[in-house]
C-alpha positions in Angstrom: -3.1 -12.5 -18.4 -0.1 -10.7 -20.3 1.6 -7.8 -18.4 1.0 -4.3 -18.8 4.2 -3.8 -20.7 3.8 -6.7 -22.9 0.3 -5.3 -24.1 2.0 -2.0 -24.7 4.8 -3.3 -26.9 2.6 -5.8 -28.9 0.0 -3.3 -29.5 2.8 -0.5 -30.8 4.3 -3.8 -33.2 0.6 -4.5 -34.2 -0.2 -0.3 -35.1 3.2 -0.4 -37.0 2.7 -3.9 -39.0 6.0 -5.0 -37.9 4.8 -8.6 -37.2 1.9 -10.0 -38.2 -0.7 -10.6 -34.9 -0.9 -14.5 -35.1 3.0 -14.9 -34.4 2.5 -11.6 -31.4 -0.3 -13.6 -29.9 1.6 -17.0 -30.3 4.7 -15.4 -28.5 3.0 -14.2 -25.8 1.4 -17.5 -25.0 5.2 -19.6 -25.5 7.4 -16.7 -24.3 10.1 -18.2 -21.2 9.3 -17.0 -17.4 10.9 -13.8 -17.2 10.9 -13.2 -20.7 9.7 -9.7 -22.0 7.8 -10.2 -25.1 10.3 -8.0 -27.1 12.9 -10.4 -26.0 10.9 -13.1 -27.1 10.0 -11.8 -30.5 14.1 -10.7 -31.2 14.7 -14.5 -30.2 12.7 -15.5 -32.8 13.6 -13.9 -35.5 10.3 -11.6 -36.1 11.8 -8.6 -34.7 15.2 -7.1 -35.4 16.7 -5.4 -32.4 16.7 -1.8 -33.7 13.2 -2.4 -34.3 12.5 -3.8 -30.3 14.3 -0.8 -29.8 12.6 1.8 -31.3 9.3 0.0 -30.0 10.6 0.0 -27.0 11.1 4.1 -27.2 7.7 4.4 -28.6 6.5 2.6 -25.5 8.3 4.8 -23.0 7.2 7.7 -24.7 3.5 6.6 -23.9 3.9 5.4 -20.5 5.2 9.3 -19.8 2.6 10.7 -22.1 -0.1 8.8 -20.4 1.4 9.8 -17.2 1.3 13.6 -18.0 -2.9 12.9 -19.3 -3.7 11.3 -16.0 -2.0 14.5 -13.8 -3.7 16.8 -16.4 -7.1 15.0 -15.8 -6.5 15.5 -11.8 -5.3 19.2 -12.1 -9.1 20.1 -14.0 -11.3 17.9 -12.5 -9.8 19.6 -9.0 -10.2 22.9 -10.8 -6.8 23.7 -10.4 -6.6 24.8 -14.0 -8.5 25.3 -16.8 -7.6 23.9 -20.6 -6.4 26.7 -21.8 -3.3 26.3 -19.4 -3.6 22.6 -19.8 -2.8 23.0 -23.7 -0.2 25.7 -23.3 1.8 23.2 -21.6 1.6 20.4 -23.6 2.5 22.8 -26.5 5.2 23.9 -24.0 6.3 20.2 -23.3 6.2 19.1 -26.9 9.2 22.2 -27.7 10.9 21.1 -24.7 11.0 17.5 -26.8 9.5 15.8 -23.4 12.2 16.9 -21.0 10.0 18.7 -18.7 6.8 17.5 -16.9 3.2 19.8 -17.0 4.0 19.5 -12.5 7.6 21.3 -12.9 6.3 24.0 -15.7 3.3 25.0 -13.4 5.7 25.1 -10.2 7.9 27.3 -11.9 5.3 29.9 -13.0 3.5 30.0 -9.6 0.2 28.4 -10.5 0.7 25.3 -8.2 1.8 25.0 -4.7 4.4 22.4 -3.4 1.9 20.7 -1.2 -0.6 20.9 -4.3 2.0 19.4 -6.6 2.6 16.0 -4.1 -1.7 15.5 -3.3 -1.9 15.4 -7.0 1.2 12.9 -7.6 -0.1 10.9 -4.9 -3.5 10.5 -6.6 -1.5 10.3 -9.8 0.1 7.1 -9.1 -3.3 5.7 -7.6 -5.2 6.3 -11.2 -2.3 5.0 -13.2 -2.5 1.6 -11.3 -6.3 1.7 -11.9 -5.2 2.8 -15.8 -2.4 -0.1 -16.2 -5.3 -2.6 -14.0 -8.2 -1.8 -17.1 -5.1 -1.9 -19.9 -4.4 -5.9 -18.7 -8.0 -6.9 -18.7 -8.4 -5.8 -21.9 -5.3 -7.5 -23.2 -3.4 -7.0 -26.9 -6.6 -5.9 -29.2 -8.0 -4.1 -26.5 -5.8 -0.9 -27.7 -8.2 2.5 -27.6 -10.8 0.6 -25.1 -9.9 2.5 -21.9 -10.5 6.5 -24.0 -13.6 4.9 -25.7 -15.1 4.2 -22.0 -13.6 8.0 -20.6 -16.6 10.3 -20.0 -17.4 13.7 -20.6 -15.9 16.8 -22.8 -13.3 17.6 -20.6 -11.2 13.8 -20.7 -11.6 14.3 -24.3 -9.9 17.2 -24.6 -7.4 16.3 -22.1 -7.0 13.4 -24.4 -6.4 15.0 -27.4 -4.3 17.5 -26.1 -1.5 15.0 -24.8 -1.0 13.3 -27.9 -1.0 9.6 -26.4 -2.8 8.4 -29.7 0.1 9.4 -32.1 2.8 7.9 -29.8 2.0 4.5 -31.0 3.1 5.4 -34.6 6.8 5.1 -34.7 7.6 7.8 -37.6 5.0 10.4 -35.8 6.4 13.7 -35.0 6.2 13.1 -31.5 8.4 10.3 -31.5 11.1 12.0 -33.5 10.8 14.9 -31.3 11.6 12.2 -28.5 14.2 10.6 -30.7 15.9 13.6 -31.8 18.7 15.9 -30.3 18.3 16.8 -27.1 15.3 15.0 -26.9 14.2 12.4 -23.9 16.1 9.8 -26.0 18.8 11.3 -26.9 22.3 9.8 -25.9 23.9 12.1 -23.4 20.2 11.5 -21.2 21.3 7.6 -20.5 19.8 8.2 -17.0 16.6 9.4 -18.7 16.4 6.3 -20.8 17.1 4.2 -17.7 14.1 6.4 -15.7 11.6 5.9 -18.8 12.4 2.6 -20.5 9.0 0.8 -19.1 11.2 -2.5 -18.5 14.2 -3.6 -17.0 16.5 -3.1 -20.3 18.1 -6.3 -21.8 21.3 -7.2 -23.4 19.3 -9.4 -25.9 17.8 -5.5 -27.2 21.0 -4.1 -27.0 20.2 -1.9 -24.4 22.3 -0.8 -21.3 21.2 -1.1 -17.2 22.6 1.3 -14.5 24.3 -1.5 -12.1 22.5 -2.1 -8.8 23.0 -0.2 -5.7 26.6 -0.9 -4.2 26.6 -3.4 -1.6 23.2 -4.8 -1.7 22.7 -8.9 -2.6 19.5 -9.4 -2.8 18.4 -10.5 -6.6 15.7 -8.2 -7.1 17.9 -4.6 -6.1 18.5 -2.9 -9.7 15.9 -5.0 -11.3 12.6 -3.3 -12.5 8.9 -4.4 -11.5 5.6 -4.2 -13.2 7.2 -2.0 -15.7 7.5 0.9 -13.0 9.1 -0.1 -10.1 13.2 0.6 -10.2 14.1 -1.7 -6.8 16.9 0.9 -5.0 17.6 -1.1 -2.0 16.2 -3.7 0.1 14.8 -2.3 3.7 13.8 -5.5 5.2 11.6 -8.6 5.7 8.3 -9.1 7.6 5.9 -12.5 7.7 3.9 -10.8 4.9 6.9 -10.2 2.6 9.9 -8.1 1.8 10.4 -4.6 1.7 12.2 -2.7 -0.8 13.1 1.1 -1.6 12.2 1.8 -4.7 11.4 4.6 -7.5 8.3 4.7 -9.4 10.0 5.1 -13.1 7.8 7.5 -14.9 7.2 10.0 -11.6 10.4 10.0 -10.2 8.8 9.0 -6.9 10.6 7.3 -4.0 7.7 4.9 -2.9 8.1 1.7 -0.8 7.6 -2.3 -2.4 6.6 -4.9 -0.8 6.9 -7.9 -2.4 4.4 -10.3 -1.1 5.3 -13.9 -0.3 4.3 -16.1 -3.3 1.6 -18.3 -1.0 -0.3 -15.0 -0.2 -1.7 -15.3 -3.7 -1.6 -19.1 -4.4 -3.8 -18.9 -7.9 -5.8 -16.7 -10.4 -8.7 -16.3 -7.9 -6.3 -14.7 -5.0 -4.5 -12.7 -7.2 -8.4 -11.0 -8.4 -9.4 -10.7 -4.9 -5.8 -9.1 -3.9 -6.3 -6.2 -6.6 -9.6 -5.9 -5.6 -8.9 -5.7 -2.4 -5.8 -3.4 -2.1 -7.6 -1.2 -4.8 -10.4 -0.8 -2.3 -7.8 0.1 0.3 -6.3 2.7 -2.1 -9.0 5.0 -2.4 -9.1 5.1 1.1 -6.6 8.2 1.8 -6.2 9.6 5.4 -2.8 11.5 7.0 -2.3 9.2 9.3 -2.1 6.1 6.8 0.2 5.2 4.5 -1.1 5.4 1.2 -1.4 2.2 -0.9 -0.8 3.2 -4.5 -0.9 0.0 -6.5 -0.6 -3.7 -6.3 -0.6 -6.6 -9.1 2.0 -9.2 -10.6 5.1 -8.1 -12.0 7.6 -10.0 -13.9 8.3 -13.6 -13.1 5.2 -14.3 -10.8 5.9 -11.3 -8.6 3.4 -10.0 -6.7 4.4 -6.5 -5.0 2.0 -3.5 -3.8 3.6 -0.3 -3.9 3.0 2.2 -0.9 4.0 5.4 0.3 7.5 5.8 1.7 7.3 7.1 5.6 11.0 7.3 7.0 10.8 6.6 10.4 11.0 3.8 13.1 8.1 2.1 14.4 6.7 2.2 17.4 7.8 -1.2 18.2 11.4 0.1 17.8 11.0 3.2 20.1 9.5 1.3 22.9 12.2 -1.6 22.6 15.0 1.1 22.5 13.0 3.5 25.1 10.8 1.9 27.0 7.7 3.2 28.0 6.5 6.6 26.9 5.3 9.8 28.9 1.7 9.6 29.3 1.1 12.5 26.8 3.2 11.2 24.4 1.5 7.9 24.4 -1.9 9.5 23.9 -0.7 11.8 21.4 0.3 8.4 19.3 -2.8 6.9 20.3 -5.2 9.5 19.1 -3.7 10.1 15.6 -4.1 6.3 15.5 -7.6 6.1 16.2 -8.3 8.5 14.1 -6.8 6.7 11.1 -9.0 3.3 12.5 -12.1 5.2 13.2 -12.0 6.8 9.2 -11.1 2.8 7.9 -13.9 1.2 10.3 -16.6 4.0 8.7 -15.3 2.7 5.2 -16.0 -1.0 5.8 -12.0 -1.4 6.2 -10.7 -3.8 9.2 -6.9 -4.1 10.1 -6.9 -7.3 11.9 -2.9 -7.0 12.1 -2.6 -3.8 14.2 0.4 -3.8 16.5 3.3 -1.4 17.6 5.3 -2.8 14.5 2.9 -1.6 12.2 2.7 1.9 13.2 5.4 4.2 11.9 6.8 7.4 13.7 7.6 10.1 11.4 7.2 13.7 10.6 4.7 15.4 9.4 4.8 18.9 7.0 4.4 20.9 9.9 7.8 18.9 11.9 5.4 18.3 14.5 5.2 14.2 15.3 3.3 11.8 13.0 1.5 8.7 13.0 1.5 6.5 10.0 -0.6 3.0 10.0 0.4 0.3 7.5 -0.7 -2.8 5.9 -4.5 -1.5 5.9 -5.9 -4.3 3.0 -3.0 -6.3 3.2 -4.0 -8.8 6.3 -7.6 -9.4 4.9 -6.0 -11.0 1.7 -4.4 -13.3 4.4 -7.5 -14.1 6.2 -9.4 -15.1 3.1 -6.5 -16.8 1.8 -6.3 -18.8 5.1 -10.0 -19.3 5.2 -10.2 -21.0 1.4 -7.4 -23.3 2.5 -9.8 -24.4 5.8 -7.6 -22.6 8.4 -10.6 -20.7 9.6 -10.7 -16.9 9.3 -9.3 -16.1 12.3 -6.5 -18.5 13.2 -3.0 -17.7 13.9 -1.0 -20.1 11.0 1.5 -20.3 8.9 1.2 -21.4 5.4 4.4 -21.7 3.9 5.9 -19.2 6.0 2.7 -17.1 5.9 2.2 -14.9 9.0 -1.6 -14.1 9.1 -1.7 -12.5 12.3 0.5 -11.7 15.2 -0.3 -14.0 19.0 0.8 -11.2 21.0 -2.2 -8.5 19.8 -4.7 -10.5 18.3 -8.7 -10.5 20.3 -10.0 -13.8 22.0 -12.5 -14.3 19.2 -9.8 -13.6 16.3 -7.3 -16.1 18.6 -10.1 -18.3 18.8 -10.8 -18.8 15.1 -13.9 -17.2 15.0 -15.5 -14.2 12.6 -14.0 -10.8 13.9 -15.7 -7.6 13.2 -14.2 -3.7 13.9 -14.2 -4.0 17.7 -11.3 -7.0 17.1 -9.2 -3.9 16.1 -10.1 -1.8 19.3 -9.1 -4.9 21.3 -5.0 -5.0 19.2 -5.5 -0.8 19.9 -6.2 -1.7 24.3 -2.8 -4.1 23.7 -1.0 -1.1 22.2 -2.1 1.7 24.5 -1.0 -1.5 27.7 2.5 -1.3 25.4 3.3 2.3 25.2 2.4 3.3 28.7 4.0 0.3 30.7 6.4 -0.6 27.8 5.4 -4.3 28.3 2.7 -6.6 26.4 -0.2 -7.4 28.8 0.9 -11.0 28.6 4.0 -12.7 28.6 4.5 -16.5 26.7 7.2 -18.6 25.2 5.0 -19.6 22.8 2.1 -18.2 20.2 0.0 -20.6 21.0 0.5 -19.7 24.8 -0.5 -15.5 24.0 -3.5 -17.3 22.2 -4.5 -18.6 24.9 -4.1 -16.1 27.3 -5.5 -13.9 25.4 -8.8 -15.5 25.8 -9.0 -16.6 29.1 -6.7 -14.5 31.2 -7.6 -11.3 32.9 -4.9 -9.2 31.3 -3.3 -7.0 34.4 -3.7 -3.3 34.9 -1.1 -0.9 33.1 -0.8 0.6 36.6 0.4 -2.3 38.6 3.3 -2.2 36.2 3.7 1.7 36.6 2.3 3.0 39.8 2.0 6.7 38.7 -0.8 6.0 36.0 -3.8 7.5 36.6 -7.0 5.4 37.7 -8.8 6.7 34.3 -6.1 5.0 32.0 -6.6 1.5 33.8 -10.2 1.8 32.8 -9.9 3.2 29.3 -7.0 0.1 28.8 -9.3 -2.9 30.3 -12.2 -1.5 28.4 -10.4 -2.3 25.0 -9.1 -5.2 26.5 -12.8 -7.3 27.4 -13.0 -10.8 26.2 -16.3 -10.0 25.1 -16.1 -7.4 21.8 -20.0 -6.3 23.3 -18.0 -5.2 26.5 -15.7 -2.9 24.9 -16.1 -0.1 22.9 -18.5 0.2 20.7 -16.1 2.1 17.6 -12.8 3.8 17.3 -15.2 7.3 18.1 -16.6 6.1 21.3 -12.7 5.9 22.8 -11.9 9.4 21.8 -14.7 10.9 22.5 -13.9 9.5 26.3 -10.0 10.6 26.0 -11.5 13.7 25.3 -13.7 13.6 28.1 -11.9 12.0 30.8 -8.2 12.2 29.6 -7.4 15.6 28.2 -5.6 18.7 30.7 -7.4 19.0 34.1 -8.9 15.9 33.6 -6.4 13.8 33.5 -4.6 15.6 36.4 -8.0 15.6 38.3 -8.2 11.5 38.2 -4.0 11.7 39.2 -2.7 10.0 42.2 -1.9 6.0 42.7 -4.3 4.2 40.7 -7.3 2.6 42.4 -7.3 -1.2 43.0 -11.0 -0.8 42.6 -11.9 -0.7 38.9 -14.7 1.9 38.3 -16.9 1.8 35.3 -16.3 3.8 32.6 -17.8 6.8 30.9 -20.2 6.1 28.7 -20.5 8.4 25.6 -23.3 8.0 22.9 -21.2 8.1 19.9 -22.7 5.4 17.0 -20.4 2.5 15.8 -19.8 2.4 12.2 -22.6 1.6 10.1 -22.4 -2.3 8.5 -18.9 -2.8 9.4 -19.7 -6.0 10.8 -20.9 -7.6 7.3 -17.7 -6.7 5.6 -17.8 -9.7 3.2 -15.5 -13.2 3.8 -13.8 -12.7 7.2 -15.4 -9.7 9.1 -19.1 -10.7 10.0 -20.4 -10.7 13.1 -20.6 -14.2 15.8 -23.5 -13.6 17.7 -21.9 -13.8 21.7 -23.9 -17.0 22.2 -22.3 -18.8 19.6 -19.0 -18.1 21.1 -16.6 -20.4 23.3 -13.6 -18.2 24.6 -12.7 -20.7 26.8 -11.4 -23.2 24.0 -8.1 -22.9 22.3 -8.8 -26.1 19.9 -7.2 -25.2 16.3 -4.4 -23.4 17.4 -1.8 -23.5 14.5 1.5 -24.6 14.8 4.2 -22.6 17.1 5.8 -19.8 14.8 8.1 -17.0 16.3 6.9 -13.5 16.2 7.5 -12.4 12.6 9.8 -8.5 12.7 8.2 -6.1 10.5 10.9 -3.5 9.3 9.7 0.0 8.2 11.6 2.1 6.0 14.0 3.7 7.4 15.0 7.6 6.0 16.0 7.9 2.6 
């Protein structure tokens, strides 16, 4: 499948009959690895390099202009304007020769909010991946496909409005508006060019690159991905990948990069069922997640998926450099999180890699303390990934330096190799809760196979024999969570905090004080239904039945790996 920018530029050298579509077709089949397809046509001789680079214009100029549709789309279909305003500001835009964006002219004159400006980026950058997705299944004589399938009056006029259709023509007023003084082009604007150009400029165009950030060694840091992605600074490495700072060109938007290790998506089929899959996860938008934006291949066999960026440490950070936390901080933390897992468990979403290093501490709007969860989508790839090799869906293993899961917070059925369902997640939530109130792991090993093991046959201890002031009621909610037998725990993320709510909230809390009982008394019991189907999420989430399982074995363990460090981004 040809990239996303590669369709753009052959399609814009196809509309202006610069090379016949035989030799565009045949380069794009023989081009190097690496190799941009304008490169490749320069190289040969079918393109001259002022004509790659007025392409290449013509192809920035598009990527912005179908940038500026999709946020106009957003703005009426949230009623947040009408078209009247819409085509004002294009008009607007088009005088300003494409210097300002529809966002900043409707900030400026009052009609959009701050806050209303970043919810509509954010869902900006989700229906450009989705955009870019459709433009790469079609391929090079797909061009107009994507507005043929739009719906409805309203995309049409949006449509026409922007003037995306013209900016494939290279002598089209637009362009030379672009081109011209003082347009988005023009020479004094180098950093414009830099922001717009949709790939990493090369010396074989004649084009210039900013240098990369000062300092930094890694290969990928000043390089552009997928067209979009200007890499600002690596922020670290986790078992799943690498993590980079990173600007999305076209909106200006600091978002972070993972780029995923190369044996998460081993072939064609993977790299379907990872779009699909993190696709799925982007639609699903809560506060106290970080939004997934986009995910594909970039350029040489890349495969990144773009994210919000949430400055902050994780909690695996602040208990290692604090210890444990104050009871009501801990359930403060706890809360927001199940929240965030009860809303993904209600849309057929699973975790199965929550842990303290996966929850990031930040700030919210308000400067009151805020809860992130990451990597929602991004462990189920692993699973299924494992699974087709024969690992078993479950299994702690490492695949050419694969991570798919983490010993110290994974359920008895999940360490055991079997099917996990949502109530594997509330078990990795009872090993958190254990963490931030005693700021230990219920179990101590030298090993992963030796957590795997204890985690399904040990009796994990209570929070309170490490810390003697816990009340009796956060024993119970803790070993609840933590029952070998998901049937024995919770039922959904709900149930829990509708009993914190019950039992562990104000007076309650302080009613159940004192040393905590050595006698474990049952727990509350509120009706509060478990997500509907969760259980049948397709590949790796169905449901054992309890008969067919055998937490006593620890047969299949993989092969001893130390605990993998994921590294959040830290402020910008």
């Amino acid at each position: 499948m040809a990239s996303y920018s590669d369709i753009l530029f052959g399609r814009i050298v196809l509309k202006n009959r610069l090379v016949p579509q035989a030799q565009v077709e045949a380069c794009l089949r023989q081009k190097g690895p690496g190799q941009s397809l304008g490169e490749a046509l320069v190289e040969r001789g079918l393109l001259s390099r002022s004509q790659a680079r007025k392409v290449q214009r013509a192809q920035a100029l598009m990527q912005f202009l179908r940038a500026e549709k999709a946020f106009a789309r957003i703005l009426y279909e949230q009623r947040l304007v009408d078209l009247a305003t819409l085509q004002r500001c294009f008009r607007r835009q088009e005088q300003e020769r494409y210097r300002v964006r529809i966002g900043q002219l409707l900030l400026q004159e009052g009609r959009l909010s701050p806050e209303q400006l970043e919810q509509v980026v954010d869902r900006q950058l989700v229906v450009l991946a989705e955009d870019t997705g459709r433009i790469e299944e079609e391929g090079l004589l797909g061009a107009g496909a994507s507005e043929e399938q739009e719906q409805g009056q309203a995309d049409e006029a949006v449509e026409r409005l922007s003037g995306l259709r013209e900016a494939e023509d290279l002598e089209s007023s637009r362009m030379k508006s672009a081109v011209g003084p003082r347009g988005l082009f023009d020479a004094p604007s180098r950093e414009a060019i830099r922001r717009t150009l949709p790939f990493r400029p090369a010396a074989s165009l004649g084009a210039e690159e900013g240098p990369p950030a000062s300092g930094e060694k890694d290969e990928l840091v000043g390089t552009t991905i997928a067209s979009r992605y200007r890499i600002l600074a690596k922020v670290g490495e986790g078992g799943m990948g690498t993590v980079y700072k990173a600007e999305h060109c076209l909106m200006e938007k600091i978002v972070a990069l993972k780029v995923l290790h190369p044996a998460l998506v081993s072939n064609r089929g993977s790299l379907d069922r990872f779009r699909q899959e993190i696709r799925a996860a982007s639609r699903f938008q809560h506060k106290n997640v970080v939004q997934i934006y986009d995910a594909g291949e970039g350029e040489g066999g890349i495969f990144y998926m773009a994210m919000e960026f949430a400055a902050g440490d994780t909690l695996e950070e602040v208990i290692r450099r604090e210890g444990a936390l104050t009871i009501d901080r801990a359930l403060a933390y706890f809360r927001q999180t199940l929240r965030a897992v009860a809303e993904a468990h209600k849309k057929r979403i699973i975790h199965r890699d929550l842990k303290s290093g996966n929850l990031i501490l930040t700030r919210g709007k308000d400067g009151l303390p805020l809860v992130k969860v990451m990597d929602f989508g991004i462990a189920k790839i692993a699973f299924d990934e494992q699974e087709a090799l024969g690992a078993g869906p479950g299994l702690y293993r490492t695949q050419e330096g694969i991570v798919t899961g983490t010993p110290q917070y994974m359920s008895p059925e999940q360490a055991s190799g079997e099917r996990v369902d949502h109530r594997s997640d509330l078990y990795s939530l009872g090993v958190i809760l254990f963490e931030m109130l005693t700021g230990e792991l219920p179990f101590r090993s030298d090993t992963p196979m030796g957590y795997l093991g204890k985690h399904i046959v040990e009796p994990p201890p209570r929070p309170s024999s490490l810390r003697p002031d816990l009340p009796p009621v956060l024993d119970e909610v803790v070993l609840r969570l933590l029952e070998k037998s998901p049937d024995d725990r919770y039922q959904s993320a709900d149930q829990v905090l509708a009993d914190l709510d019950v039992r562990c909230s104000g007076e309650s809390l302080l009613a159940s004080g004192g040393p905590a009982s050595s006698r474990r008394r049952p727990a509350l019991t509120v009706a509060v239904e478990p997500p509907q189907d969760v259980g049948a999420v397709d590949a790796s989430a169905g449901t054992v039945p309890p008969s067919s399982r055998t937490p006593g074995s620890t047969a299949g363990f993989g092969a001893a790996t130390p605990r993998p460090t994921v590294v959040a981004p830290p402020p910008p």
